[in-house]
C-alpha positions as CSV (number, residue, x, y, z in Angstrom):
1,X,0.0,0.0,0.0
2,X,1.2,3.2,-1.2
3,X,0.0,7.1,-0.9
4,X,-0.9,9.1,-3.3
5,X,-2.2,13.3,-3.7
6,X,-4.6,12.8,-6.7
7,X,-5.6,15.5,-9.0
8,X,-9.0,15.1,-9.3
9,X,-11.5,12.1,-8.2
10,X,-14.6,12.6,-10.1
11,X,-15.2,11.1,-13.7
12,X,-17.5,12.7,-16.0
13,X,-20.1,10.3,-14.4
14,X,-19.8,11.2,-11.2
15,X,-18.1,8.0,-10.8
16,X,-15.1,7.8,-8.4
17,X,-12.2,5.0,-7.7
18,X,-10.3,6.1,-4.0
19,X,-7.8,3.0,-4.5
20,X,-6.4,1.5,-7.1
21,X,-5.2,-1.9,-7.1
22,X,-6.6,-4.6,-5.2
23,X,-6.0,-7.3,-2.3
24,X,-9.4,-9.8,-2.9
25,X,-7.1,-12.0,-4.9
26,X,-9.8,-12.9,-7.4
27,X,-8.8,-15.1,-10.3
28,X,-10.7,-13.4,-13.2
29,X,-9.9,-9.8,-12.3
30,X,-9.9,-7.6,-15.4
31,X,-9.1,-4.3,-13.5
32,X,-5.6,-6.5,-13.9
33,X,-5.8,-5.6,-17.6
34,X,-2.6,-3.7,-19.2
35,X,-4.7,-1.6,-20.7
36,X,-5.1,0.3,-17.5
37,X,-1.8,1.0,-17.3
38,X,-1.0,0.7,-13.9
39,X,2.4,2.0,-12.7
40,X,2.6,-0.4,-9.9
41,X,2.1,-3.9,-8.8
42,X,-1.5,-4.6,-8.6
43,X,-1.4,-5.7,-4.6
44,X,0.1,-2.8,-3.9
45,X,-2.8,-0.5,-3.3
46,X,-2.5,3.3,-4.0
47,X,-4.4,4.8,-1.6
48,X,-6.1,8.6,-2.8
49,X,-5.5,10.2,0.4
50,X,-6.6,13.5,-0.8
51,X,-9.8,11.8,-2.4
52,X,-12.7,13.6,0.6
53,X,-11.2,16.3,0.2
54,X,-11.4,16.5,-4.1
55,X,-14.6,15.1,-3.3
56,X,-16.0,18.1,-1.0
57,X,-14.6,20.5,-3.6
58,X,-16.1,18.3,-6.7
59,X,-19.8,17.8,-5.1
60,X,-19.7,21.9,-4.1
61,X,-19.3,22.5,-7.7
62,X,-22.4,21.2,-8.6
63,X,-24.9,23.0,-9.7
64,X,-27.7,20.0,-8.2
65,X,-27.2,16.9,-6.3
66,X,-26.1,13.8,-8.4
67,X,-25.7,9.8,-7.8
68,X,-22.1,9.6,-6.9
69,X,-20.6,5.2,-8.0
70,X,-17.8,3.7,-6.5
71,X,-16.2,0.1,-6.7
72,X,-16.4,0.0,-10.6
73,X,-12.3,-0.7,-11.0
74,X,-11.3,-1.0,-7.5
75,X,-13.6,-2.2,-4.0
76,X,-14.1,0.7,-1.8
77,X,-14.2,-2.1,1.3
78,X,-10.7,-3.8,0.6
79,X,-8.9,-4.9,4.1
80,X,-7.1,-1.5,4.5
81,X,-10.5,0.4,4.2
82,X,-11.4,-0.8,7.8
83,X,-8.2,1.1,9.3
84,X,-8.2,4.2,6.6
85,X,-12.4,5.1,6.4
86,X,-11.4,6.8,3.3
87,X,-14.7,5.5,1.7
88,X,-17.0,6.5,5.0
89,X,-15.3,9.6,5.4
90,X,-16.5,10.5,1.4
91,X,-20.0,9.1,2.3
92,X,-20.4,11.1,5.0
93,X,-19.5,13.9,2.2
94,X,-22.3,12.9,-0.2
95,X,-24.7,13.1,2.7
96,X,-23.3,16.7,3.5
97,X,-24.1,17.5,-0.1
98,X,-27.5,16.1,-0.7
99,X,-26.1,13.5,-3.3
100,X,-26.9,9.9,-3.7
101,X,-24.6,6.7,-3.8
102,X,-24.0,3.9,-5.7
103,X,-21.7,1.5,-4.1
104,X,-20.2,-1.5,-5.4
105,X,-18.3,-4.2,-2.9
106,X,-17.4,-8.2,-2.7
107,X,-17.4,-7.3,1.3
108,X,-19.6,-7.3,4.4
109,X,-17.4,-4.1,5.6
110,X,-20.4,-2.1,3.3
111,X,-21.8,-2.9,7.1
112,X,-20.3,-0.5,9.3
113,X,-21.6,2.5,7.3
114,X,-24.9,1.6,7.6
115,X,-25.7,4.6,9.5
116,X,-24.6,6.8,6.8
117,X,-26.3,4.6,4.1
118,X,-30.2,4.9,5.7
119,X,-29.1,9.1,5.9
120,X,-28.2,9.3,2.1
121,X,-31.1,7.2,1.8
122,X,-33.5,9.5,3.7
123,X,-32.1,12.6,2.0
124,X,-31.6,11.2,-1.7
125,X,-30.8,7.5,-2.8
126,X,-28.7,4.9,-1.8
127,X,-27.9,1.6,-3.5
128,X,-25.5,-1.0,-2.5
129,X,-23.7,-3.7,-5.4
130,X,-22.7,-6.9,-4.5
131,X,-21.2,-9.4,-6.5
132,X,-22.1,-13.1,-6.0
133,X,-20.9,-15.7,-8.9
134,X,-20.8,-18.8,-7.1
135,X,-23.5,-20.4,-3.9
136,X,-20.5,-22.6,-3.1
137,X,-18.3,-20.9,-0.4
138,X,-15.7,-23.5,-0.8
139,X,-15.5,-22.1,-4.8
140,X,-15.4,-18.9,-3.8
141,X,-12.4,-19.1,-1.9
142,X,-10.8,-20.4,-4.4
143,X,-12.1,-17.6,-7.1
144,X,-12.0,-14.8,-4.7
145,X,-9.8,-16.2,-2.1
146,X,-9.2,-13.0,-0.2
147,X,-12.3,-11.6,0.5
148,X,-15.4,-12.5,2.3
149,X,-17.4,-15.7,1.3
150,X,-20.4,-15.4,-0.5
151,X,-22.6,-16.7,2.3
152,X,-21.8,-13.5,4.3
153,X,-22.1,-11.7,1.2
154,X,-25.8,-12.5,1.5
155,X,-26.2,-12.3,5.2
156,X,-25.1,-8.5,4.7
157,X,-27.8,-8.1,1.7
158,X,-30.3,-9.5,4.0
159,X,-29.3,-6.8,6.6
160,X,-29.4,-4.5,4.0
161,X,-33.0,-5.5,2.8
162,X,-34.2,-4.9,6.7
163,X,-32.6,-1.5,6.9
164,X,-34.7,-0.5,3.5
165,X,-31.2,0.5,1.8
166,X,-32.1,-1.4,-1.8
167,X,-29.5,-3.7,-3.9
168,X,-28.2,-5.0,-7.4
169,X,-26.4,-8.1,-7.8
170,X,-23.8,-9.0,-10.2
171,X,-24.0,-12.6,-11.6
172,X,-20.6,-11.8,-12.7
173,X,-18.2,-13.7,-13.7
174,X,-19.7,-16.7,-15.0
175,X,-16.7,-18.6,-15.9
176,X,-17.0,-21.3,-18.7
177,X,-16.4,-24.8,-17.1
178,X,-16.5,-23.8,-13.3
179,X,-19.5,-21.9,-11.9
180,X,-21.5,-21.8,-15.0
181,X,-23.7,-24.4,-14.0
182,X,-28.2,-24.3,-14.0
183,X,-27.4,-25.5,-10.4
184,X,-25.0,-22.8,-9.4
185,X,-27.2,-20.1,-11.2
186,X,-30.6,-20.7,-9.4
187,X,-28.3,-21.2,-5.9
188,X,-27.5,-17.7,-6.4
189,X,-30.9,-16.5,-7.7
190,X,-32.5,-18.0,-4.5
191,X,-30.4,-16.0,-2.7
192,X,-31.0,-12.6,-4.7
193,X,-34.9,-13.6,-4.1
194,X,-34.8,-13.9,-0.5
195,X,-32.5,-10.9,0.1
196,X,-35.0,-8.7,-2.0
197,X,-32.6,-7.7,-4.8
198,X,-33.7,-4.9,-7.2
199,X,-31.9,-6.3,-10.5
200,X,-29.5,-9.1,-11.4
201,X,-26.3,-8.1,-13.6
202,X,-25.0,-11.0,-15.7
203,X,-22.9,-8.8,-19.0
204,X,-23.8,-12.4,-21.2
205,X,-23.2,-15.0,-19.3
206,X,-19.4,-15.4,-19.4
207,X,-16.4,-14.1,-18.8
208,X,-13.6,-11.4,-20.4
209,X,-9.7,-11.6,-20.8
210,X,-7.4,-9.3,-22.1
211,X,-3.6,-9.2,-21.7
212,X,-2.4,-9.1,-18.2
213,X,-6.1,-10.7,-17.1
214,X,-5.6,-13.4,-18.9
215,X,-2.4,-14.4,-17.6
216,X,-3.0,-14.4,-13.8
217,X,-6.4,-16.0,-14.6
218,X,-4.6,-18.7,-16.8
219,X,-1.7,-19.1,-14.0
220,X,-4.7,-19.7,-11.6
221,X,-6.3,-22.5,-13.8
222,X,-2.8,-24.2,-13.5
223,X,-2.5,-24.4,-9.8
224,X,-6.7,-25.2,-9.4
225,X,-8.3,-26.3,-12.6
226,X,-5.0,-27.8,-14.7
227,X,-7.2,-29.5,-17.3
228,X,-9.1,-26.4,-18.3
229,X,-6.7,-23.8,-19.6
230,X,-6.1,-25.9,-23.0
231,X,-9.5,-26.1,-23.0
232,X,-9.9,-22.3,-23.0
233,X,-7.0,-21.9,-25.3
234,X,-8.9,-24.2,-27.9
235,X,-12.5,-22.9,-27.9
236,X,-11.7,-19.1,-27.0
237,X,-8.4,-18.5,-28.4
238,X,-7.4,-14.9,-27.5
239,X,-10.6,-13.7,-27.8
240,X,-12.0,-10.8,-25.2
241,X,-15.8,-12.4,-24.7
242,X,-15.3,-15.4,-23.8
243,X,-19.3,-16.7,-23.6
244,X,-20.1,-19.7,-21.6
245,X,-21.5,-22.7,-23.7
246,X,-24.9,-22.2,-21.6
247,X,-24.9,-19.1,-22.3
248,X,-28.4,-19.2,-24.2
249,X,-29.6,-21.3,-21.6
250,X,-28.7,-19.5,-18.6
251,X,-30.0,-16.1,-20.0
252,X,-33.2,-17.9,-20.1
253,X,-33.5,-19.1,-16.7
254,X,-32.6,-15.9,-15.0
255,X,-35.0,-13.5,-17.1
256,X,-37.6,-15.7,-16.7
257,X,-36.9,-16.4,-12.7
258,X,-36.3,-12.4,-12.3
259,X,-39.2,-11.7,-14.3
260,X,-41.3,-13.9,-11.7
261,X,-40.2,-12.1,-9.3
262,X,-40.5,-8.5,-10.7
263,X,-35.9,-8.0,-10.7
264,X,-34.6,-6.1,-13.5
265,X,-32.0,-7.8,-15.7
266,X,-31.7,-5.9,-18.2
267,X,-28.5,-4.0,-18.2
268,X,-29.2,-0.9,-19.8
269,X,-32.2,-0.5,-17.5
270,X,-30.3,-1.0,-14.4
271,X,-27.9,1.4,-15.3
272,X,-30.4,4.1,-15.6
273,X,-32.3,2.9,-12.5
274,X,-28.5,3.6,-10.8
275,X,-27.7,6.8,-11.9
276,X,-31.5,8.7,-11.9
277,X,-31.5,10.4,-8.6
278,X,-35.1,11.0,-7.7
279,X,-35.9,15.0,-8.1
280,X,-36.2,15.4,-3.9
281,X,-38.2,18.8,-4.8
282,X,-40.6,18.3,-7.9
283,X,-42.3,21.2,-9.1
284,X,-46.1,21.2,-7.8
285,X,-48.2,21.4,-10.8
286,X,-51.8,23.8,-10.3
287,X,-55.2,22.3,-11.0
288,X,-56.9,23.2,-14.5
């Protein structure tokens, strides 16, 4: 872990990244990808130290409250997150500001800032990502070996789901071969069902690789799944999409199981559901 004074911390879509790098460890990571260009060693985290500041300054700007994301390239609730509070310290800014947030996380840390969650909630909107690929706990240590296991992934969506603070899931990775089973998938719908999800994320039913990705997740096929890699290497090649062979059939099954139980799953409307921040003063209209 390593320090950094950022310039700025904002993306054009409000979207903001206070580390970069990760420590979860998981296999099929493509914030790995060389086409980030990352200076450092992935494990080393560089830490935004500056980023509630930038923040403050960013959000004051503004000329009306926005959704503010986090977690698309790097978790916002890695290990060192518990000892900096960079992340609750820039919550607590949003809820200064009158914004909403988008969070996305692989851990049950989300937890502590529940407090700060139900206030952005009261004031604006808050939603909270969590990303569940496999129902087997003893998988997901081996996919994601450094961060919490899925089944307190869903205890902490089923806390969220009491405190009223709504949720997405992302179905995502499903990697060809290892999770992408009809079994796997409905274990991890039931789950969504029961912790009252809003929408279900799946990006096609497969997995990506590009260079730098593909090599750590190919070097983890070696030491846990040795017989698949010259698989992969036959039927994918070095293609990016790398589609699951059920791919068809797994679409199915979760559209039709969301559908019963009124979840989005399409992407595009999920998106928009994640970024519209509810007008919290709507012009009053007079009677004709």
């Amino acid at each position: 872990m390593h320090f950094v004074s950022a310039k700025g911390i904002l993306s054009a879509q409000n979207g903001m990244n206070i580390y970069r790098g990760c420590t979860h460890g998981c296999i099929y990571c493509d914030s790995r990808s060389a086409c980030y260009q990352m200076p450092h060693a992935f494990e080393d985290v560089e830490v935004k130290q500056n980023a509630p500041e930038l923040l403050d300054l960013a959000l004051a700007r503004k000329r009306r409250p926005c959704m503010v994301g986090t977690g698309g390239m790097s978790d916002p609730y890695m290990p060192c997150e518990a000892e900096l509070a960079l992340t609750r310290r820039c919550l607590e800014i949003i809820a200064r500001h009158g914004c909403g947030a988008a969070v996305q996380t692989k851990s049950d840390l989300v937890l502590r800032d529940m407090d700060l969650f139900v206030r952005i909630r009261d004031r604006a909107k808050c939603v909270v990502q969590m990303t569940l690929t496999t129902a087997d706990d003893a998988l997901c240590r081996v996919a994601e070996p450094n961060v919490c296991p899925t089944g307190r992934r869903y205890e902490a969506l089923k806390v969220l789901q009491r405190e009223g603070i709504p949720t997405v899931v992302w179905m995502t990775p499903l990697l060809p071969y290892i999770n992408d089973t009809e079994e796997n998938v409905r274990a991890i719908l039931d789950l969504c069902f029961d912790a009252g999800v809003r929408g279900v994320l799946t990006f096609g039913c497969g997995l990506t690789l590009r260079q730098g990705d593909r090599e750590y997740y190919y070097a983890a096929l070696d030491r846990h799944f040795p017989e698949l890699k010259e698989v992969y290497i036959k039927n994918y090649g070095n293609a990016y999409e790398l589609p699951s062979p059920r791919a068809a059939r797994l679409r199915e099954l979760i559209v039709t199981a969301c559908r019963a139980h009124h979840v989005m799953t399409d992407t595009d409307e999920i998106f928009a559901w994640l970024r519209h921040l509810p007008d919290p003063y709507p012009q009053m209209r007079l009677p004709l």
